[in-house]
N, C-alpha and C positions, 0 to 999 in steps of 0.2 A: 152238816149242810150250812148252817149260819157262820161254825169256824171258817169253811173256807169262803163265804160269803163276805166274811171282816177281811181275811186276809186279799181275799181278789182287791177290797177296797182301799186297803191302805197301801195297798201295790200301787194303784192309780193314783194316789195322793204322793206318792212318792215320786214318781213318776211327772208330775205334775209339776213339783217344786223343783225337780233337778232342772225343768226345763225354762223353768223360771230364772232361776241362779245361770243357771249357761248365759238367758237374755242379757240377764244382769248386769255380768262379767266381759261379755264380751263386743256389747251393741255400745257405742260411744251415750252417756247418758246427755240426754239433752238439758243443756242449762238456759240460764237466761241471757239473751243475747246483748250484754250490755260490758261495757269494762271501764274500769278503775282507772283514769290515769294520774297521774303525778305531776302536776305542773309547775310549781314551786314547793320546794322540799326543803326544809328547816332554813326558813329565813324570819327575818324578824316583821315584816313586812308585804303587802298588796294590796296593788292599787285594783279597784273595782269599780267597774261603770253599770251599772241600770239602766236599761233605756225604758224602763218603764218599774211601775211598783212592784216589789218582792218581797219575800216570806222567809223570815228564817226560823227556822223548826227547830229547839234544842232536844238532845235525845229524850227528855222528862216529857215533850209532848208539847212545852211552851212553843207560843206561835208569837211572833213580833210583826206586822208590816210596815215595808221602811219604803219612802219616797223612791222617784228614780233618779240619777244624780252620780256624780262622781263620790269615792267613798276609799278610806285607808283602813286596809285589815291591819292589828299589829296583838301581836303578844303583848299582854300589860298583868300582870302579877299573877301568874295561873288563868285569866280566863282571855278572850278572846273580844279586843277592843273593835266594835262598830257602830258609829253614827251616836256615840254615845253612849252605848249599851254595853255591858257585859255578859258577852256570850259563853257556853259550854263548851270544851272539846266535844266535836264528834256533829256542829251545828249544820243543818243543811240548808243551802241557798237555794232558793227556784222561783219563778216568774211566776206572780200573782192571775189568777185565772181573769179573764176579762168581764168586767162586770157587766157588759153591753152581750149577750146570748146572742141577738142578732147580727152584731158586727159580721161583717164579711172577711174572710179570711185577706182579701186584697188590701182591706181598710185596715187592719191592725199593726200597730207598733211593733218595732222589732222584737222579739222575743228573747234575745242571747244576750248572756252577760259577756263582758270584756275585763281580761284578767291580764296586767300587766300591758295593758293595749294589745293583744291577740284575741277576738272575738271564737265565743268555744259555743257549741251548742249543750244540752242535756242540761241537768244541777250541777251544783258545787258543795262540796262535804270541808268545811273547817276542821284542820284537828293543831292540838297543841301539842308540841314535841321539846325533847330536849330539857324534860322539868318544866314546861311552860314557858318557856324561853322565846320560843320561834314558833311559826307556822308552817304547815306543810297544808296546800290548796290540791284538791281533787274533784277532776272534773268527772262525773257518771254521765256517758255518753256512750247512747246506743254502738253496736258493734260496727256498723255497717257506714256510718259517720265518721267513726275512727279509722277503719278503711282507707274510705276516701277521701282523708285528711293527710293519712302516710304516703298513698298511692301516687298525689297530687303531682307532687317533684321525681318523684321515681319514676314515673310515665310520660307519655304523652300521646295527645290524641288524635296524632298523624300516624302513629305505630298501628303492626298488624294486630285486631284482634285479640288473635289467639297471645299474643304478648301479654298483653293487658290482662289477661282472663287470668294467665300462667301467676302474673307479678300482686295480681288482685288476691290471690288462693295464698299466697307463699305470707302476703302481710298478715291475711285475715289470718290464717295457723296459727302465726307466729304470737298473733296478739291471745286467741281460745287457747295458745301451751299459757304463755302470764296468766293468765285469767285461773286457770289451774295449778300453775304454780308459781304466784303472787311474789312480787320482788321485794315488798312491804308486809306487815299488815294492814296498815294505812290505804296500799294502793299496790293495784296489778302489776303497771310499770309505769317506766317516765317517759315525760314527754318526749326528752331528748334521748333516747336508747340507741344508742350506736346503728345509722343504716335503717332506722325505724322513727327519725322525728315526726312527732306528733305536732300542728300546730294549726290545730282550730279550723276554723272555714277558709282565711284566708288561702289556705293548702289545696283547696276542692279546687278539681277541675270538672266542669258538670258535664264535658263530653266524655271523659276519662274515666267519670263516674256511672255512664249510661252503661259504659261497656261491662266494667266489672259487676254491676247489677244482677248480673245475666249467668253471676259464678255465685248469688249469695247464701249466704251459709254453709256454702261449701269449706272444708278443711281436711286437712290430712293427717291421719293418725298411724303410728310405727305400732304394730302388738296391740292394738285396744288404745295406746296413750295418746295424745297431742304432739305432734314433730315438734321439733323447736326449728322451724324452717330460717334459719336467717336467709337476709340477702347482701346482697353488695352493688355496687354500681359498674366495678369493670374489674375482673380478674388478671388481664393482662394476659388471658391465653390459657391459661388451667386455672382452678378454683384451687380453694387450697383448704385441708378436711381439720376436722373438729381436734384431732388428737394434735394436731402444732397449733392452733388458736387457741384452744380451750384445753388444752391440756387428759382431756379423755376423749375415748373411741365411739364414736356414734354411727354405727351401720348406714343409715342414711347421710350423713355430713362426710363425704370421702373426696378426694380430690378428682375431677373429671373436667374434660376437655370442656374451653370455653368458648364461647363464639362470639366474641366483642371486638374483633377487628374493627369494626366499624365507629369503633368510642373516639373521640375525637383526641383522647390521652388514655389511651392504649397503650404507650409510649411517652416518654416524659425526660425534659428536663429543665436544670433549677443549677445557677451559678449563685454562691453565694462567698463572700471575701470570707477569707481565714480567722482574720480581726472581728468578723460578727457571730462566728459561732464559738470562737473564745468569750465572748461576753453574754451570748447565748446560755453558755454553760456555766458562768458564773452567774446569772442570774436564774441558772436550776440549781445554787447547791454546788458546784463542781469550779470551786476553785483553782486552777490549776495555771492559768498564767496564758501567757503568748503559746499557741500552738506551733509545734515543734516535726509532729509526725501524729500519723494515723496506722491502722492494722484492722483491716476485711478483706477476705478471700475472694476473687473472683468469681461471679456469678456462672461463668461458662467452666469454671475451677472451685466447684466449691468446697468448703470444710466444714465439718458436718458441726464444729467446734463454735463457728460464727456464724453457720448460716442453715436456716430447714430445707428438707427434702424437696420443698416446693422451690428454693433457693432464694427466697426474703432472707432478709437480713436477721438473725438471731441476736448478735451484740456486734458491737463494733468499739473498739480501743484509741482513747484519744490522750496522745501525751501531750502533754504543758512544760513549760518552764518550772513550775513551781509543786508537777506533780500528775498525778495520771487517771483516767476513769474509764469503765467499759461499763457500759450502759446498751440497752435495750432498744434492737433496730427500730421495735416502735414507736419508743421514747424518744430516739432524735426525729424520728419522721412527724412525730407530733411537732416536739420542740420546734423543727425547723419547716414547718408548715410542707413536706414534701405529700405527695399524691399518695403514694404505699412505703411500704419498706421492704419494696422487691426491686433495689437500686445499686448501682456501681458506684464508685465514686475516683475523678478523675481531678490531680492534680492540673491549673492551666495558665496560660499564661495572659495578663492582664489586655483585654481587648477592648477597643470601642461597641458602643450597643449597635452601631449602624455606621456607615458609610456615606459620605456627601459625594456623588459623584456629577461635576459639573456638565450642562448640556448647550451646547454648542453651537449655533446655524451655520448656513453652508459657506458663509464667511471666516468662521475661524469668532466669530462672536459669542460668548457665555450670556445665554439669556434666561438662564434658571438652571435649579440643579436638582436631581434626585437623588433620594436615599434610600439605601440598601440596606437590609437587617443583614446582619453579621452572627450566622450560627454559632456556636461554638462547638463542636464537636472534643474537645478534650483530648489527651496524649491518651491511644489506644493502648502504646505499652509504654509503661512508667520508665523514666530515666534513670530513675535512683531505684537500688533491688539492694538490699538486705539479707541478712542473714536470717533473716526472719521471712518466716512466710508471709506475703500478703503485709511486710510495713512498708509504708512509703514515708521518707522525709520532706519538713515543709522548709523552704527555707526561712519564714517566720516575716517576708516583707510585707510593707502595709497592706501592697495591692493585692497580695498574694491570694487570689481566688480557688475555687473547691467547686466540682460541678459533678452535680448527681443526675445520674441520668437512669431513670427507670419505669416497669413497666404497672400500670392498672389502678386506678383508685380505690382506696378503701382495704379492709383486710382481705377480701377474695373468697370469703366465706357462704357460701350457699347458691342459690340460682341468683345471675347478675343482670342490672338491667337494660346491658348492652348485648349479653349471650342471650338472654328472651329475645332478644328483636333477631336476633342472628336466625336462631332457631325457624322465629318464625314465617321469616323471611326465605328463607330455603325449604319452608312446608311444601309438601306438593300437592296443587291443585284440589279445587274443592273437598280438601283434606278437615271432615267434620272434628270439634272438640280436638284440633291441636294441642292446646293448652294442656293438655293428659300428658302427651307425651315428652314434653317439656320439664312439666313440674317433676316426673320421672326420671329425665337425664340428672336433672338436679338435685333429686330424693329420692335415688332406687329403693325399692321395697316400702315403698309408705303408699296407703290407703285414701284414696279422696273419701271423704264421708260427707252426710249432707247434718249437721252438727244442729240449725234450726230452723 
């Protein structure tokens, strides 16, 4: 009787624990809602403002308070130079508590430090890098601050909604996968992360921010993990998946129809002389002389050699006079400041920016003139064909201009902040929690969870 009395109990203990371990494993753990960013990362220097007295805490426990005041952080022989002082890697910065208990929240000084002239809310964590050489500055600021700090430019708060809720859920994600898997040890991520800048309050928009409020803590998780949801600004019409950006396969990161017609450079183009991206490229490294000829496949023809499935640009080949390089469609779209590197590129011939067309009255008299912008539209098929696929010759004169015309900002990676408004915009009718089915088109198979 007692044996099976042990065993009915360690049945239920068992039982107990598995159900435990499932929770465990499989309920997103709740952390603390706060993230790490990077805001100056190994430099030798930062400039620092107080608008009121503060504390800097070394990890040993020491406590210093220092005036409010303008102030230069600098690396100085292993420790950390401020206001005099020699501080530890790892010091943390934060606003002196008000000695006045009554003050009224109305009446108090501003609370936020200013880091390089960009006002950041939350602390700042000092660390020394590089052998004690440089500084690398981080700002701990709640989650939800950081949000509406990225959200600020990527929104706006004429949009629908459901947009905002959609673009609100995809940063916050984005920032809870960093938070879990840290770009640093130092820090989560940086400020400036591709499609994700961080930049303090100046960034908040407090109508933009009422809205996505209303989505907080929300995130979405793929299997139990955090997405890595990136976004983009305008796809140019299909997004383009993780396996040609990022080089592996991410089930939710897949290329899907975009809806950003509406992006004001949806479509794009950019004339630039022959003579400045010769000297463009020698000032990358890429010696090669007076441009001679180029080699990329047509976007409506492409080759699978120079260009991805999505049909951006893979490499493109630039001969010189003095020698030759193929270099990486994102690398010139950097280089040469283009919108994406989903572009054609059209030999033209040298034109005025505009047109003076004189106006006249009804006497045959010129009493002012207007001017006309002068498109260029480019030779739709090149004059000079090769033996080669897709080269065309330059003829190497001064004027000799190069006109790239292409489609969508940015790399096209994830939900964009022209296909949300697209989306939402074509919602139907008091269609509750759009924003579901949005973050969806853009992350099939990923979970909203409510994270904290």
């Amino acid at each position: 009787m007692m044996k099976h009395a042990a065993e009915k109990y360690f049945r239920k203990i068992i039982v107990i624990a598995i159900f435990w371990l499932t929770v465990l494993f499989t309920v997103p753990v709740r952390a603390s809602s706060v993230i790490d960013v990077g805001l100056t990362v190994s430099q030798f220097s930062a400039e620092l403002v107080a608008p009121s007295p503060f504390v800097a805490t070394e990890p040993d426990g020491t406590k210093a308070t220092l005036n409010k005041g303008k102030y230069f952080i600098a690396a100085d022989k292993g420790k950390i130079k401020l206001a005099g002082r020699q501080l530890a890697s790892g010091t943390v910065l934060e606003i002196a508590e008000q000695e006045d208990k009554n003050e009224t929240p109305a009446g108090r000084p501003p609370r936020h430090f200013t880091v390089n002239r960009q006002e950041y809310r939350g602390t700042l964590k000092i660390y020394l890098t590089n052998d004690g050489k440089s500084l690398t500055v981080v700002n701990r600021v709640p989650m939800e601050f950081y949000v509406n700090s990225v959200l600020g430019p990527k929104s706006s708060p004429i949009w629908p909604d459901e947009a905002i809720k959609a673009q609100a859920v995809a940063v916050r994600s984005l920032g809870w996968y960093y938070k879990h898997h840290p770009e640093s040890n130092l820090f989560d991520v940086r400020a400036v992360e591709p499609d994700a800048f961080y930049g303090g309050i100046r960034n908040e928009n407090k109508n933009v921010t009422k809205v996505a409020a209303r989505t907080t803590g929300q995130v979405l998780y793929f299997k139990g993990s955090p997405a890595m949801t990136y976004t983009c600004e305008s796809s140019g019409g299909r997004t383009v998946s993780a396996s040609e950006i990022l080089q592996k396969d991410i089930p939710y990161l897949q290329a899907v129809e975009d809806y950003d017609t509406d992006c004001p450079s949806f479509t794009w183009e950019k004339k630039i002389q022959a003579v400045t991206i010769s000297r463009l490229l020698e000032q990358g490294g890429h010696k090669i002389g007076r441009l001679r000829g180029y080699r990329v496949s047509d976007s409506e023809k492409p080759d699978q050699k120079d260009r991805y499935p999505s049909g951006r640009v893979k490499t493109i080949y630039w001969q010189g006079e003095l020698g030759s390089v193929t270099m990486a469609g994102q690398e010139l779209a950097d280089m040469l400041a283009l919108s994406s590197n989903w572009f054609d590129v059209y030999i033209t011939d040298p034109v005025p920016q505009r047109l003076d067309v004189p106006i006249e009255n009804g006497y045959g008299i010129e009493v002012g003139k207007k001017q006309i912008p002068i498109e260029i539209k480019g030779r739709e098929k090149q004059s000079w064909q090769s033996a080669i696929p897709g080269y065309h010759f330059l003829e190497g004169t001064a004027e000799e201009t190069i006109l790239f015309k292409g489609k969508g900002i940015g790399r096209g990676l994830g939900l964009s902040k022209w296909g949300a408004k697209g989306m939402a915009d074509a919602a139907p009718e008091n269609t509750e929690d759009y924003y579901k089915t949005i973050l969806q088109h853009y992350y099939p198979g990923t979970e909203l969870v409510s994270a904290y």
